[in-house]
N, C-alpha and C positions, 0 to 999 in steps of 0.2 A: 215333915219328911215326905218325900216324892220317891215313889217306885214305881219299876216297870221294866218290861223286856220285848225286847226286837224278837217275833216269831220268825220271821219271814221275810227274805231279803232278792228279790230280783236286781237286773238292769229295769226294769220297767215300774216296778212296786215296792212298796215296805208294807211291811204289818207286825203289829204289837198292841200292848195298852200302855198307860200312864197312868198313877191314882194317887191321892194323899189323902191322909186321915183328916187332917186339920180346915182343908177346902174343897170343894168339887173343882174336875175338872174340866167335864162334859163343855166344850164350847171352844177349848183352849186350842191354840195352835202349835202344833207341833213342823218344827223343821230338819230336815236332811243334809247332813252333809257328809263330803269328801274332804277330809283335812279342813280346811277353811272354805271350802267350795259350795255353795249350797245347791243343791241339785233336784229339791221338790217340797214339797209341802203340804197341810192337810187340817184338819180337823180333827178331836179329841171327842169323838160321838158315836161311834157301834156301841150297839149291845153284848154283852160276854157273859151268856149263863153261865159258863163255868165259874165267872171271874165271880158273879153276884153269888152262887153259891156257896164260894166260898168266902165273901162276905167281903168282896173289893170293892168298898163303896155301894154307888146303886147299879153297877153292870155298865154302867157307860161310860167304859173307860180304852173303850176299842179306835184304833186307826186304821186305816188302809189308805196310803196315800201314795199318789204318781210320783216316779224321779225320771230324768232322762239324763243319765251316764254318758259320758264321752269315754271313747272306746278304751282312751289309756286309764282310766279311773277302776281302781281295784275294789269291789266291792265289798271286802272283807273289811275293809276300813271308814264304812258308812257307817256315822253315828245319827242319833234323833235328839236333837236339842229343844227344849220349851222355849216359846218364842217369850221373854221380858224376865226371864230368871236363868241363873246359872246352872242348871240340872243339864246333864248331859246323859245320854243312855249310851252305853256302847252294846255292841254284839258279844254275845257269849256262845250261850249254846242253839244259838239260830239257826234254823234250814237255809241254808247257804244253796240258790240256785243258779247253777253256772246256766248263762243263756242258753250253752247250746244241749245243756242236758237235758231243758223241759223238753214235756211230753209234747206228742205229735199235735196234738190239738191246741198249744200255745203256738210251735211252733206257723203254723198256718194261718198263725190272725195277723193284723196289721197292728199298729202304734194305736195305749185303748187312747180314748176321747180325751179322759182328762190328762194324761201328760201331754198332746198335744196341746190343748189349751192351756196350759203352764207352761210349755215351751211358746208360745205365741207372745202369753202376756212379758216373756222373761227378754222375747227381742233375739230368741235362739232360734228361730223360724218365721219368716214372714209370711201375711196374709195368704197369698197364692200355692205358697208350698202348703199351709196347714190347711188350705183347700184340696190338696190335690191328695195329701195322706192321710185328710178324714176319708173322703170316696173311695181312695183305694181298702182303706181297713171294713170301709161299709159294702160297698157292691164290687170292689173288687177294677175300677176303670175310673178312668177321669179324665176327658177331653179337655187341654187347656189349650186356648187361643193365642197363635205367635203374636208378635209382633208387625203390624201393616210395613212397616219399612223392608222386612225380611223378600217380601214380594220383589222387590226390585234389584237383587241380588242376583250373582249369576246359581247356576245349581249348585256349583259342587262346596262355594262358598256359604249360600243358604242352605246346605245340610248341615255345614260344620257348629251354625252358629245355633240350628236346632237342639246336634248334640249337647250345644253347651246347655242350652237351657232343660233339657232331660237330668242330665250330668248334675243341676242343680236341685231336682225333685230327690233323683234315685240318690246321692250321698247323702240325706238327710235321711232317707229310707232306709241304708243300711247302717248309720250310724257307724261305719266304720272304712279304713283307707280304700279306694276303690279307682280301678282303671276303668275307661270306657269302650268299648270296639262298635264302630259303624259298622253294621256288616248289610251291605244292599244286595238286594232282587231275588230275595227270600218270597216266599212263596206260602199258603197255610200249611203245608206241610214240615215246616221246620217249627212250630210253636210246641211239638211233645217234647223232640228233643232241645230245644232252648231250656224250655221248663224244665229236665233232669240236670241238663249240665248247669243251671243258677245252683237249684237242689244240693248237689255235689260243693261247688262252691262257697255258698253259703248256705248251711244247712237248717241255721236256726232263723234264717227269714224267709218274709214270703217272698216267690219268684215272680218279682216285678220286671216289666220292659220298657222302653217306649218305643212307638212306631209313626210313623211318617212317610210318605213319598210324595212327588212332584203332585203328582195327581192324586184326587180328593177319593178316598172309598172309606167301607163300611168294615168294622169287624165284629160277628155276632158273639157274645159270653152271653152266660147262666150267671146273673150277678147274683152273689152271692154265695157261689160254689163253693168259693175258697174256707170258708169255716168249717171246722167239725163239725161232723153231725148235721151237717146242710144236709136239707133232703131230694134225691134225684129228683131233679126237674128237666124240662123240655119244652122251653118256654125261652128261648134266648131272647136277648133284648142288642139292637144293632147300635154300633157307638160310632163315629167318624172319625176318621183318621187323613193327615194329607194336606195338600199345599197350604192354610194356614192356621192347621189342626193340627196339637201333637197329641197325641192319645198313650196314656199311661198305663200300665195292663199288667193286670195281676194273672199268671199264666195258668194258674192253679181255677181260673173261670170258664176252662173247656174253649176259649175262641176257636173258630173258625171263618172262610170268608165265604159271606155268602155268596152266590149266585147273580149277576146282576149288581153287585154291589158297588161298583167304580172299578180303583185301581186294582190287580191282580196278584201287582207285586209290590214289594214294600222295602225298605228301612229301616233295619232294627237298630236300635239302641241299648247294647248286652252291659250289662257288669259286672265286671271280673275282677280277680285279685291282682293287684298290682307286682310289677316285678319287683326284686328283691335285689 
């Protein structure tokens, strides 16, 4: 016989254990799904004093494992299946966490490490994007380098085709339907209020942009502000942004533009909810 219960159910995580009298199952892989859908995967190996105390095995019968949800996928109906046997777990009495109800300090981090690298290996993110959403969930910025052929385009054509390729980082960032607005010759004084209206917008993600203009400059963050419990610093670090630079920018890292730093004025790349 095999038992065990889902504790814990995000868009981002599962947590539970698995156990049997007859075999161990420290080792074992456990998978996720939506209906038929598989959506993440893991290992059969935390410790659980409570579990050993109460005499579930030797304690190692703990999971925590990444999923990454597509937006129309209902989480209520994510089960945890053993990978090479028919045991299926469903949800019972789970902490059922709607993403936009966690707390402020989830709320502010990026996508963690290992569901990125599950959505990488799964072919649900390529290389360049799982580059550019580690950086952002780590230091909060991520310069990626256009295209050389972009260069020989007129302006108003090589911004469009910029957006696109932002267009292609930030929808996998918000994991969910999303419009894009070009809004040019923004200035550092619109990055507060960008950061509120994403905020408003989307509340349970971090307030990411992308920036760009013609001409090559600098934008200074505090990388790593954006996490809870970050501790006030004053030590910014200057990123590059501009002709064929796109700079991806978690807004919650205090930018500003330095002094001296190139362009003045800039390119934003906002996303917003889509019309209806």
């Amino acid at each position: 016989m095999i038992q065990g219960h889902i504790d814990f159910v995000s868009r981002s995580r599962v947590e539970g254990w698995v156990s049997s009298p007859q075999w161990p199952l420290r080792g074992a892989r456990v998978l996720a799904f939506v209906d038929e859908t598989c959506v993440g995967g893991g290992i059969v190996e935390l410790f659980r004093q409570d579990l050993a105390d109460a005499g579930v095995g030797d304690g190692f019968v703990g999971f925590r494992i990444p999923v990454a949800l597509e937006p129309w996928h209902d989480m209520r109906l994510l089960d945890i299946r053993l990978e090479g046997s028919a045991f299926l777990l469903k949800q019972r009495r789970s902490c059922l966490a709607l993403r936009d109800a966690q707390g402020a300090d989830r709320r502010r981090q990026g996508r963690e490490p290992e569901s990125l690298s599950w959505m990488l290996s799964r072919g649900w993110i390529d290389q360049t994007q799982y580059d550019a959403l580690r950086l952002l969930g780590l230091i909060g910025a991520h310069t990626q380098l256009l295209p050389p052929a972009l260069s020989h385009l007129e302006p108003r054509r090589r911004c469009d085709e910029v957006a696109m390729i932002a267009a292609g980082v930030l929808e996998v960032h918000l994991l969910q339907p999303m419009a894009l607005e070009i809004r040019e010759d923004l200035g550092g004084d619109s990055f507060a209020a960008m950061r509120d209206e994403l905020r408003g917008a989307f509340p349970a993600v971090p307030p990411v942009v992308g920036l760009w203009s013609e001409r090559r400059g600098t934008v200074a963050v505090e990388e790593g502000a954006q996490h809870a419990g970050a501790p006030a610093a004053s030590n910014p670090i200057e990123h590059g942004f501009g002709d064929r630079e796109l700079l991806l920018l978690n807004l919650d890292t205090a930018p500003s533009l330095p002094r001296g730093g190139g362009a003045e004025r800039f390119t934003a790349f906002v996303p917003c909810r889509p019309e209806v």
